[in-house]
ChimeraX commands (.cxc) that place a marker at each C-alpha (Angstrom):
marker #1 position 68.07,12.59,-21.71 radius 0.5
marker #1 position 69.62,13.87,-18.51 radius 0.5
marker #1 position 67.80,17.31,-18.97 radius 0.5
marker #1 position 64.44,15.46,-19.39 radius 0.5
marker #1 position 64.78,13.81,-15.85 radius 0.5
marker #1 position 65.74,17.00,-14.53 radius 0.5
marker #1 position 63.09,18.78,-15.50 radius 0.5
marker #1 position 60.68,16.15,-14.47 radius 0.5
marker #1 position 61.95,16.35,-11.60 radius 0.5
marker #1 position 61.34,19.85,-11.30 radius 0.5
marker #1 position 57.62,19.42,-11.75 radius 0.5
marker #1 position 57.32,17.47,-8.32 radius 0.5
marker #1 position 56.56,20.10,-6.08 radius 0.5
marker #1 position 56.22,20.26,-2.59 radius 0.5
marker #1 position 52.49,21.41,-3.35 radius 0.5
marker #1 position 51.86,18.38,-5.34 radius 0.5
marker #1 position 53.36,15.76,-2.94 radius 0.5
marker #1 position 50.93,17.35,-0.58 radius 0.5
marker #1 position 47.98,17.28,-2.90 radius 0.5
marker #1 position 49.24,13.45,-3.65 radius 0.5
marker #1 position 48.74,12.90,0.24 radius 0.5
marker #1 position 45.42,14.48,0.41 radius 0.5
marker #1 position 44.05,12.08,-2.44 radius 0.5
marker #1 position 45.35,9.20,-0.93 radius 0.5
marker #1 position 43.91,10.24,2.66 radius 0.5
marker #1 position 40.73,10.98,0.99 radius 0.5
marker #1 position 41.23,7.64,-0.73 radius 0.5
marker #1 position 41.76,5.92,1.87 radius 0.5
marker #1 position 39.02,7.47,4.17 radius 0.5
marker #1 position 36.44,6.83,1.25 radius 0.5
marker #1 position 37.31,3.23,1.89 radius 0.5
marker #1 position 36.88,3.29,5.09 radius 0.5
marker #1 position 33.20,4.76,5.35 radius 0.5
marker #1 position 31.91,2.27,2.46 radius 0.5
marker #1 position 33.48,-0.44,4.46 radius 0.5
marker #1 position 31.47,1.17,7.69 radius 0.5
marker #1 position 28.44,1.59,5.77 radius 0.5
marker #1 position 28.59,-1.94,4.53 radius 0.5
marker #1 position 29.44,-3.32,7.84 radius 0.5
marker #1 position 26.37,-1.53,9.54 radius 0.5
marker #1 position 24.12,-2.93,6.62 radius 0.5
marker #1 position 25.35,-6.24,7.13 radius 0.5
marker #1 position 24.51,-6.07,10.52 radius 0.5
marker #1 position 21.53,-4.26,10.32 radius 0.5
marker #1 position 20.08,-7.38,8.00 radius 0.5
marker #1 position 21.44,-9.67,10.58 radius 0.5
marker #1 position 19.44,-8.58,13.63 radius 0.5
marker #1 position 16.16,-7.96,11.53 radius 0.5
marker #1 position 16.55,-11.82,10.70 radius 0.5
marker #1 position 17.08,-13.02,14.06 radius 0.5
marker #1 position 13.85,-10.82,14.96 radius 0.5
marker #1 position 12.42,-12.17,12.20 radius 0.5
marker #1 position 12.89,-15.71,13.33 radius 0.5
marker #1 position 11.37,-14.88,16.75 radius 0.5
marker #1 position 8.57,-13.43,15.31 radius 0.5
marker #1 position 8.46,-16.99,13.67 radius 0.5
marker #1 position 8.97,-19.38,16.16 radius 0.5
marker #1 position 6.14,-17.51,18.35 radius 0.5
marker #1 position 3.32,-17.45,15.41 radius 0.5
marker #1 position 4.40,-21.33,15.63 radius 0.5
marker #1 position 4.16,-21.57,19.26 radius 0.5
marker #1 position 0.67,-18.99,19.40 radius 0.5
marker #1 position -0.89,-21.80,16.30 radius 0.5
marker #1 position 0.30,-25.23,17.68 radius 0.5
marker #1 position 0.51,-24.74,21.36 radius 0.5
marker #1 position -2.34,-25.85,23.38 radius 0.5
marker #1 position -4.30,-22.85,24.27 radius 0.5
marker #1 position -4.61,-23.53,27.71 radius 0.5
marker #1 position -1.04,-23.08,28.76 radius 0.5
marker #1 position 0.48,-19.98,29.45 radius 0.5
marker #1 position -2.86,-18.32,28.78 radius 0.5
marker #1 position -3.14,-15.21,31.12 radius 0.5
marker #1 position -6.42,-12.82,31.59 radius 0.5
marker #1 position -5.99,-9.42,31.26 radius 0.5
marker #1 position -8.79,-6.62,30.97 radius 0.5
marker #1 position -7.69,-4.16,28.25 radius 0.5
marker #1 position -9.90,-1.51,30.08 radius 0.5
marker #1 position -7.70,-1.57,33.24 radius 0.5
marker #1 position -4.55,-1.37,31.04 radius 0.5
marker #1 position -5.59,1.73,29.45 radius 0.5
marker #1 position -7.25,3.75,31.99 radius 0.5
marker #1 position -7.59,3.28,35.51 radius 0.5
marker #1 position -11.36,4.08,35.82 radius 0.5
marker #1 position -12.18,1.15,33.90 radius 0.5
marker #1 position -13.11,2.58,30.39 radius 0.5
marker #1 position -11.27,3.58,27.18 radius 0.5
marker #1 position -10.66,6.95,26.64 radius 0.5
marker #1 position -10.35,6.84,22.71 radius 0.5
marker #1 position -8.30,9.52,20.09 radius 0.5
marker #1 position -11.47,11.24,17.82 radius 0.5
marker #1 position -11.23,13.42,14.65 radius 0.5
marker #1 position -9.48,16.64,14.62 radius 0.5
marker #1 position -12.72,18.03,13.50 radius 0.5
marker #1 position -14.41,16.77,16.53 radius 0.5
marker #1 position -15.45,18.46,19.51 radius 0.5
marker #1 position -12.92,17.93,22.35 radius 0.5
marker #1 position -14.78,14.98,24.07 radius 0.5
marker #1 position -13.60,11.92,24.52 radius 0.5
marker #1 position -15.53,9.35,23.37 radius 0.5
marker #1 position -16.26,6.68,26.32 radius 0.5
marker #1 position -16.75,3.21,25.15 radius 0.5
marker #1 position -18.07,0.20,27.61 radius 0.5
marker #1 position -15.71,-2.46,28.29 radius 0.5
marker #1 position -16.45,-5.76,27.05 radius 0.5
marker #1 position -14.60,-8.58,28.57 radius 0.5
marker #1 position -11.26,-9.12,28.80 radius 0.5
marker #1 position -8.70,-10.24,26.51 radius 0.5
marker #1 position -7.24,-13.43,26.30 radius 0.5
marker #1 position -3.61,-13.01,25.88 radius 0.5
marker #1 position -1.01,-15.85,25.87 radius 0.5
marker #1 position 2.69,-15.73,26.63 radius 0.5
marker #1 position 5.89,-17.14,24.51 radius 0.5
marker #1 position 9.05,-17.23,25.90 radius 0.5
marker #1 position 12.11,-17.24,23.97 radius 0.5
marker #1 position 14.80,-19.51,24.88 radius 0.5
marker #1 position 17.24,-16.67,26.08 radius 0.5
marker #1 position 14.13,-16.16,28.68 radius 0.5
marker #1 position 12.30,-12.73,27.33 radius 0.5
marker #1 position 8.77,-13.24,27.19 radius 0.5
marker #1 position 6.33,-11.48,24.99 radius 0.5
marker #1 position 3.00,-11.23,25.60 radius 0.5
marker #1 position -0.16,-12.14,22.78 radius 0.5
marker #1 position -3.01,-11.10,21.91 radius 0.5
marker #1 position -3.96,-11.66,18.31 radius 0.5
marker #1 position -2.32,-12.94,14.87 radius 0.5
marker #1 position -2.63,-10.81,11.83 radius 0.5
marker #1 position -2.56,-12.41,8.35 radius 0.5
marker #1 position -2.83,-10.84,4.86 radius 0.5
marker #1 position -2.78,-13.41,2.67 radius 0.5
marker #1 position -2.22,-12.38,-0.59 radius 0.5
marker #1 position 1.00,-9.60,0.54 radius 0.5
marker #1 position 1.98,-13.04,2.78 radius 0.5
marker #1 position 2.14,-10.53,5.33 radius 0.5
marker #1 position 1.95,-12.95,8.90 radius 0.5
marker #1 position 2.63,-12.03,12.34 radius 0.5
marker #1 position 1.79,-12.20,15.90 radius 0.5
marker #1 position 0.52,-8.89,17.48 radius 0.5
marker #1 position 2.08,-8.51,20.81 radius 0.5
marker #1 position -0.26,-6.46,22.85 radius 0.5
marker #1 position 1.92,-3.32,23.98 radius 0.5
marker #1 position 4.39,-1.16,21.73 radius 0.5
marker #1 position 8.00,-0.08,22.06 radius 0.5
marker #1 position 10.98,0.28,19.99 radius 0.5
marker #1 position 12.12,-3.14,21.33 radius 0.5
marker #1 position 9.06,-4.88,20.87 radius 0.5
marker #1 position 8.58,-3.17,17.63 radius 0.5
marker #1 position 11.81,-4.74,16.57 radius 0.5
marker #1 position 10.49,-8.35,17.31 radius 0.5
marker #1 position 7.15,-8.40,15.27 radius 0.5
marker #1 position 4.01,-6.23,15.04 radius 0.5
marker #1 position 1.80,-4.55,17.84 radius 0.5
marker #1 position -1.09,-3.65,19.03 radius 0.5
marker #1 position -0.67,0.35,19.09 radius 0.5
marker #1 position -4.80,1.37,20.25 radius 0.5
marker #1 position -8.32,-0.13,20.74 radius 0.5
marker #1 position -10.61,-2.67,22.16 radius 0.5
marker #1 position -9.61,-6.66,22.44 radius 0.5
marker #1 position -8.90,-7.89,18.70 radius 0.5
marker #1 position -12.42,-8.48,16.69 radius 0.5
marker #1 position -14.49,-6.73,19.06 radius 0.5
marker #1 position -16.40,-3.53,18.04 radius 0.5
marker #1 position -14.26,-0.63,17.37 radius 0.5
marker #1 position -11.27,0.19,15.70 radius 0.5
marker #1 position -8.26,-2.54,15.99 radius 0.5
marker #1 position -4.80,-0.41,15.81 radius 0.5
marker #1 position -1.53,-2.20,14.76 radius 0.5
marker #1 position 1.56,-0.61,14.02 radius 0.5
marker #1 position 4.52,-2.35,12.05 radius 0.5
marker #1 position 8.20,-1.53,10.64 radius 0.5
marker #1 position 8.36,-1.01,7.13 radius 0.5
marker #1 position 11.77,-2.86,5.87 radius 0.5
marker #1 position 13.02,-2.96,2.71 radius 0.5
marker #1 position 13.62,-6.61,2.72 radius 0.5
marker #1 position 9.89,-6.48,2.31 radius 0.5
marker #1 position 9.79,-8.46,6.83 radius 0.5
marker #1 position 7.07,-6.93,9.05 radius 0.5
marker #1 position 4.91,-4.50,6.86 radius 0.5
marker #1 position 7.27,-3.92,4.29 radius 0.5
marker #1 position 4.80,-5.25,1.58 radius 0.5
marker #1 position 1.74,-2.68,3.15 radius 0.5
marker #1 position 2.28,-0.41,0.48 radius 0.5
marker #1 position 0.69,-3.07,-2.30 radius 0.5
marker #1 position -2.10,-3.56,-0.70 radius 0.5
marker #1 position -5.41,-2.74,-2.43 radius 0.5
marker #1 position -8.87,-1.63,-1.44 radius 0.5
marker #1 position -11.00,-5.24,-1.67 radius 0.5
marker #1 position -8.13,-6.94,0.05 radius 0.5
marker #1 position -8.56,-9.66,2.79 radius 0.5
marker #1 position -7.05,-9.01,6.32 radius 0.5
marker #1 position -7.33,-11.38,8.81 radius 0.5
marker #1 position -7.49,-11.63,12.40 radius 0.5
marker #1 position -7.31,-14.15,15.02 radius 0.5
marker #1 position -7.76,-14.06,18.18 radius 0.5
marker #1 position -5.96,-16.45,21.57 radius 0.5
marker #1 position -9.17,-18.16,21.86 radius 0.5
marker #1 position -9.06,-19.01,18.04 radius 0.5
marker #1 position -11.82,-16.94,16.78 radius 0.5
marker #1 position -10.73,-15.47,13.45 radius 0.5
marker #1 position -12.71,-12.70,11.80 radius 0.5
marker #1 position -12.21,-11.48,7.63 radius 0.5
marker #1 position -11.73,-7.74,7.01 radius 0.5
marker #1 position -12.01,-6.11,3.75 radius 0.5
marker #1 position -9.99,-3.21,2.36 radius 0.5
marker #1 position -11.67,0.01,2.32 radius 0.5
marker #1 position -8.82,2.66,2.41 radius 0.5
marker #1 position -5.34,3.50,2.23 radius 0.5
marker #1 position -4.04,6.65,2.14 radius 0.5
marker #1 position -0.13,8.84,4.24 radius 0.5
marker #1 position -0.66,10.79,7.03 radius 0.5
marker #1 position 1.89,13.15,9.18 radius 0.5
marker #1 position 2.84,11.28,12.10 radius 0.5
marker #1 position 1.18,13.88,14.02 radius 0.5
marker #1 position -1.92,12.85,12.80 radius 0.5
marker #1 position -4.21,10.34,14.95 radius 0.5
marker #1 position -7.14,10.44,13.42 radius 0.5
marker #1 position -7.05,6.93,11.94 radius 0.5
marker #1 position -7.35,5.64,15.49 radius 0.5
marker #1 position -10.67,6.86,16.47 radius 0.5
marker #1 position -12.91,4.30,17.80 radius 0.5
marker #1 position -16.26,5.84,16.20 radius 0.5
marker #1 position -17.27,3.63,13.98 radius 0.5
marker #1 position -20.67,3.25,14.16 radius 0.5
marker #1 position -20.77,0.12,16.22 radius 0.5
marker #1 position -18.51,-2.03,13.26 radius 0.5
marker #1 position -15.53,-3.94,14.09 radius 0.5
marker #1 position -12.69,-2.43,12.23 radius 0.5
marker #1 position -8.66,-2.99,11.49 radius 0.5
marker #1 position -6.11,-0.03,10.93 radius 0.5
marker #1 position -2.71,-0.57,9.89 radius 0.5
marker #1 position -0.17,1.74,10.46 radius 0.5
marker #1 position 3.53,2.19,9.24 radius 0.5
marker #1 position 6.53,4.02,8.03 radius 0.5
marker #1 position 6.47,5.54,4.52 radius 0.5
marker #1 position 8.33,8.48,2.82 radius 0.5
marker #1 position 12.12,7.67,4.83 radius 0.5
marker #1 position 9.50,7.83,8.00 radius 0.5
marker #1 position 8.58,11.41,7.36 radius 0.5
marker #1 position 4.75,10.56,7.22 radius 0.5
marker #1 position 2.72,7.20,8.01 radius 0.5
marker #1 position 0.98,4.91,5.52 radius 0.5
marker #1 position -2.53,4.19,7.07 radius 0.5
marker #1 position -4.78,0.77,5.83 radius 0.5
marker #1 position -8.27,1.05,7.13 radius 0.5
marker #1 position -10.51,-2.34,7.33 radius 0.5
marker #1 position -13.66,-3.09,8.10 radius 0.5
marker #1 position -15.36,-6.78,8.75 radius 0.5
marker #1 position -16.44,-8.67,5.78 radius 0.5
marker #1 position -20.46,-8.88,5.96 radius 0.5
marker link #1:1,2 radius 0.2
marker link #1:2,3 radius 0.2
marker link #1:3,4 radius 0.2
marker link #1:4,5 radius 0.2
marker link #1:5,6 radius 0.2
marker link #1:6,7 radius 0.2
marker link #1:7,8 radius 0.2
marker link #1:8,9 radius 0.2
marker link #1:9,10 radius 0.2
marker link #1:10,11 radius 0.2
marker link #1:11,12 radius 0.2
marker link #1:12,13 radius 0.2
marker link #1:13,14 radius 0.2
marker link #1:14,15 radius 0.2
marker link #1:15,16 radius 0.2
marker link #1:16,17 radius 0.2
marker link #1:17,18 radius 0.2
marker link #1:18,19 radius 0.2
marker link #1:19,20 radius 0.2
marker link #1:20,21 radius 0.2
marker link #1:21,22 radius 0.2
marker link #1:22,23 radius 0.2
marker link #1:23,24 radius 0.2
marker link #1:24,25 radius 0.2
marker link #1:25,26 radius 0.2
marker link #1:26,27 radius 0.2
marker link #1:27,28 radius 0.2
marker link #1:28,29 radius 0.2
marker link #1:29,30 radius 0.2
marker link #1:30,31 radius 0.2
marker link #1:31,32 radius 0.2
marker link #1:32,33 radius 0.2
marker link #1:33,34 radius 0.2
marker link #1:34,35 radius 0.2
marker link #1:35,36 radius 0.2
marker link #1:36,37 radius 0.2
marker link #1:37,38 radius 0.2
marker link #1:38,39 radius 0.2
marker link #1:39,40 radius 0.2
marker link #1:40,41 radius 0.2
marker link #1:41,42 radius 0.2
marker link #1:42,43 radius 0.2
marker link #1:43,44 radius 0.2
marker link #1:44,45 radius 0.2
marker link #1:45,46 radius 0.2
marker link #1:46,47 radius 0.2
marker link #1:47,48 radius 0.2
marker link #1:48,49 radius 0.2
marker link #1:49,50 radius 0.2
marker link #1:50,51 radius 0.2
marker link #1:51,52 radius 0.2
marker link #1:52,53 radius 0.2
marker link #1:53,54 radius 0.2
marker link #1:54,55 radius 0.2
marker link #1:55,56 radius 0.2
marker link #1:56,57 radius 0.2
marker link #1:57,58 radius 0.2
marker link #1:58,59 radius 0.2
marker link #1:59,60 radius 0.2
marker link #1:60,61 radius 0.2
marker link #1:61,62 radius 0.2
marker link #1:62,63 radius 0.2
marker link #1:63,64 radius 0.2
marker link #1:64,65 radius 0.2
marker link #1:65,66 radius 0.2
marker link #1:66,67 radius 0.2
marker link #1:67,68 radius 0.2
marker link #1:68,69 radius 0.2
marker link #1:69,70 radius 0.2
marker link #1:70,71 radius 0.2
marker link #1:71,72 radius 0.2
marker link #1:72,73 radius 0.2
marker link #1:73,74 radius 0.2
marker link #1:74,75 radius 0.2
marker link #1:75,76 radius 0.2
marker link #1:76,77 radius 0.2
marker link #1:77,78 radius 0.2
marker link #1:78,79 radius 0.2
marker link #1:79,80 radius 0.2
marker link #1:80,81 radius 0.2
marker link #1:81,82 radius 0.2
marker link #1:82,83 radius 0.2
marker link #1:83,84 radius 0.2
marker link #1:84,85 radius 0.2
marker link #1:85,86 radius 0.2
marker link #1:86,87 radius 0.2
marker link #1:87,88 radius 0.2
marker link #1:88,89 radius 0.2
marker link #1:89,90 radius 0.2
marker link #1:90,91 radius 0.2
marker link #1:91,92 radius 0.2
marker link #1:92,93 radius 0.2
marker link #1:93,94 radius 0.2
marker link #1:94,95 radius 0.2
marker link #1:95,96 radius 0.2
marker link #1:96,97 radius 0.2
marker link #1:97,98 radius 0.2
marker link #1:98,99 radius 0.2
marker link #1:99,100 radius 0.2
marker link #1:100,101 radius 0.2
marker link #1:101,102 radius 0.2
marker link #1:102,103 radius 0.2
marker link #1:103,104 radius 0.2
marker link #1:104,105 radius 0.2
marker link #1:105,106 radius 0.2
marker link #1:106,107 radius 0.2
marker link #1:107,108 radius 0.2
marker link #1:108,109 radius 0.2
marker link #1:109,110 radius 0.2
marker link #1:110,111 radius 0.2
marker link #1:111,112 radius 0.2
marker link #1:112,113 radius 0.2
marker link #1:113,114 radius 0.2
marker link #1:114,115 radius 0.2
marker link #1:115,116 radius 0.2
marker link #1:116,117 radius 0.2
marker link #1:117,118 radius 0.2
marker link #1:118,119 radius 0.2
marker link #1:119,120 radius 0.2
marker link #1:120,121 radius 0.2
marker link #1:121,122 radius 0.2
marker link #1:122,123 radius 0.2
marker link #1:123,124 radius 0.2
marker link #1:124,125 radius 0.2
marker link #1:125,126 radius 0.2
marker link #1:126,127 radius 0.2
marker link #1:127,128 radius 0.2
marker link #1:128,129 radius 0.2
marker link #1:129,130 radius 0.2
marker link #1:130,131 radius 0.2
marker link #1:131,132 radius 0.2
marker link #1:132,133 radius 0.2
marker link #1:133,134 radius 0.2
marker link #1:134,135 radius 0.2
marker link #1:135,136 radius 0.2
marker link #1:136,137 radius 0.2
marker link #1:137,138 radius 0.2
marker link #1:138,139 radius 0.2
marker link #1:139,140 radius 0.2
marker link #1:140,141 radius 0.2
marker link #1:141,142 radius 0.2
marker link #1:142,143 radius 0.2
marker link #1:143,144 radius 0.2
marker link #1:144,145 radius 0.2
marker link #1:145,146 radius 0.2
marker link #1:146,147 radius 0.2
marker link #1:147,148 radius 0.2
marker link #1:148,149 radius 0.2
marker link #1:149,150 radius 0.2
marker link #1:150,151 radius 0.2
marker link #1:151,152 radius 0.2
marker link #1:152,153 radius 0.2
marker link #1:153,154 radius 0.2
marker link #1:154,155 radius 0.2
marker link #1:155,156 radius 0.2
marker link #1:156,157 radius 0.2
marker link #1:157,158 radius 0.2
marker link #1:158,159 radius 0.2
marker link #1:159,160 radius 0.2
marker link #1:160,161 radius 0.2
marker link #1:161,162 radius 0.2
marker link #1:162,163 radius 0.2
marker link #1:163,164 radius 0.2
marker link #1:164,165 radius 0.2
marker link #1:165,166 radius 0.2
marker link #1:166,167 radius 0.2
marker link #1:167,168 radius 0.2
marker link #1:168,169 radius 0.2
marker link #1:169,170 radius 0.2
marker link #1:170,171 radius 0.2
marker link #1:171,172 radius 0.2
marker link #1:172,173 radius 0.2
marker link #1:173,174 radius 0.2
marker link #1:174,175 radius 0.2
marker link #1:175,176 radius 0.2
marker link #1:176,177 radius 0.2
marker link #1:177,178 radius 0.2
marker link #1:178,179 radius 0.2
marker link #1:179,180 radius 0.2
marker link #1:180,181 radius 0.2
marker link #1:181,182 radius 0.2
marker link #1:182,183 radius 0.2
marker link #1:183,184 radius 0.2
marker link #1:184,185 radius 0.2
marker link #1:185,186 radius 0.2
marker link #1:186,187 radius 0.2
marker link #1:187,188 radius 0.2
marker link #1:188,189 radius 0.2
marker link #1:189,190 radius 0.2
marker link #1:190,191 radius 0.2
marker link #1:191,192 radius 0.2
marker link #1:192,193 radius 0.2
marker link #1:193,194 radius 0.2
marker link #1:194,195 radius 0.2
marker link #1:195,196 radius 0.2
marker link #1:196,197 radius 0.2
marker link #1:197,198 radius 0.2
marker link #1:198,199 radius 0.2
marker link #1:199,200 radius 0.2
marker link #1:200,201 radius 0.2
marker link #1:201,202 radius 0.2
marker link #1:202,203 radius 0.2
marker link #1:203,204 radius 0.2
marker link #1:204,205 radius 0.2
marker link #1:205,206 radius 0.2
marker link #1:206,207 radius 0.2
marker link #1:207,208 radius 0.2
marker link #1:208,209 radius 0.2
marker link #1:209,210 radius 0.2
marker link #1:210,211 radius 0.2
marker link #1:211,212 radius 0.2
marker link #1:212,213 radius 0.2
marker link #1:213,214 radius 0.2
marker link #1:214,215 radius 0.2
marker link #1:215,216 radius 0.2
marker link #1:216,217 radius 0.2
marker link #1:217,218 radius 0.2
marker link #1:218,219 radius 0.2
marker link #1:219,220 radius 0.2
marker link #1:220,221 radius 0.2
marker link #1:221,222 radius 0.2
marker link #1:222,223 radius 0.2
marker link #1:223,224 radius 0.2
marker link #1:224,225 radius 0.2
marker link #1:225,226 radius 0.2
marker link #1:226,227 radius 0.2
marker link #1:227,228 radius 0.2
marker link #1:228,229 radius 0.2
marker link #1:229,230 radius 0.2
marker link #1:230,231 radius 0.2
marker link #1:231,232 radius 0.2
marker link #1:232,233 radius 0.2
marker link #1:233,234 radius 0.2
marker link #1:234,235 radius 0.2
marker link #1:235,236 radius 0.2
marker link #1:236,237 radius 0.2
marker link #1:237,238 radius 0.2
marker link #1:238,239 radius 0.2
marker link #1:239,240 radius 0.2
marker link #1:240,241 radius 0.2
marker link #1:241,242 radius 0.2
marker link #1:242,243 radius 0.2
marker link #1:243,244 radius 0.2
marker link #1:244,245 radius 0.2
marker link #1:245,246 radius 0.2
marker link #1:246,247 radius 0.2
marker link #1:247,248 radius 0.2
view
């Protein structure tokens, strides 16, 4: 018995008590990176719901508010170039001429602000009713802004001629334009404007571009008013385009 403890004894090495320590360090660091990972998740979920609820609580405002508060004028034109036309992004295959479009009138915007006192500025609400897809489109784009709901990436004042442009996140807890990817040619998107004009566009296209590719925000289109959807598809390697034109 006493030589069976001995030689078990024998077998601990020094070079196994330090593999024993590197399993338990890798152990133990394993731990630590899913608890990280989960952590970040966690938290990740939790700020896309409080943007979420913004996004929320000004479509609320934007539909029950009356219209005539907070309602600012701003001409898109002057925004976007300072001689008082739109300079517009045209086919690759194009010659290399802008095209110039006239300016219209200006675009009725209205302003929400939150009760920690950030204001957003909008110009439109976009709803696709069958994906439940609904969202005010605040009328610039950042990576903050982005975070808060969808917006308004190129083009004239929403449902005037031309091409619309609206860019959204794609989560995977299906928020913002995480449901894009189901929609169908014949679909219905919908667009309302501050002055509570709304306007049905039907499905016509769908299809991933490279990011470097801005084709899908040309404003020729032959004197139709159009919608184009824009988000993140393939782990944001490329973009999923949706192009719409007005129901006739």
């Amino acid at each position: 018995m006493n030589q069976i403890l001995v030689t078990q004894k024998l077998y601990i090495t020094p070079e196994l008590r330090r593999k024993k320590k590197m399993y338990k360090l890798q152990f133990f660091i394993s731990v630590l990176v899913v608890c990280l990972l989960t952590s970040y998740y966690i938290y990740a979920e939790y700020d896309r719901n409080k943007s979420e609820e913004v996004a929320q609580e000004i479509l609320e405002e934007v539909q029950f508010q009356n219209l005539t508060d907070n309602i600012v004028q701003e001409d898109t034109t002057t925004r976007q170039n300072a001689e008082n036309v739109i300079i517009v992004a045209i086919e690759d295959n194009e010659e290399l001429d802008s095209q110039i479009i006239e300016p219209t009138k200006p675009v009725t915007t209205q302003t929400y602000t939150t009760q920690k006192g950030v204001s957003y500025t909008i110009e439109s609400i976009l709803n696709i009713p069958r994906l439940n897809i609904n969202y005010p489109i605040i009328s610039e784009t950042s990576e903050e802004l982005l975070k808060i709901s969808l917006n308004k990436y190129w083009g004239p004042g929403p449902n005037e001629v031309g091409n619309y442009c609206i860019v959204g996140h794609n989560y995977k807890n299906k928020k913002m334009f995480g449901r894009l990817n189901e929609i169908v040619s014949g679909d219905t998107v919908e667009l309302t404007d501050m002055e509570g004009n709304k306007l049905k566009y039907t499905v016509y296209d769908k299809y991933v571009v490279d990011p470097t590719d801005v084709a899908c925000t040309s404003q020729l289109t032959n004197g139709n008013k159009e919608v184009t959807l824009i988000t993140c598809t393939n782990y944001g390697q490329q973009r999923l385009v949706v192009k719409a034109r007005e129901a006739k």
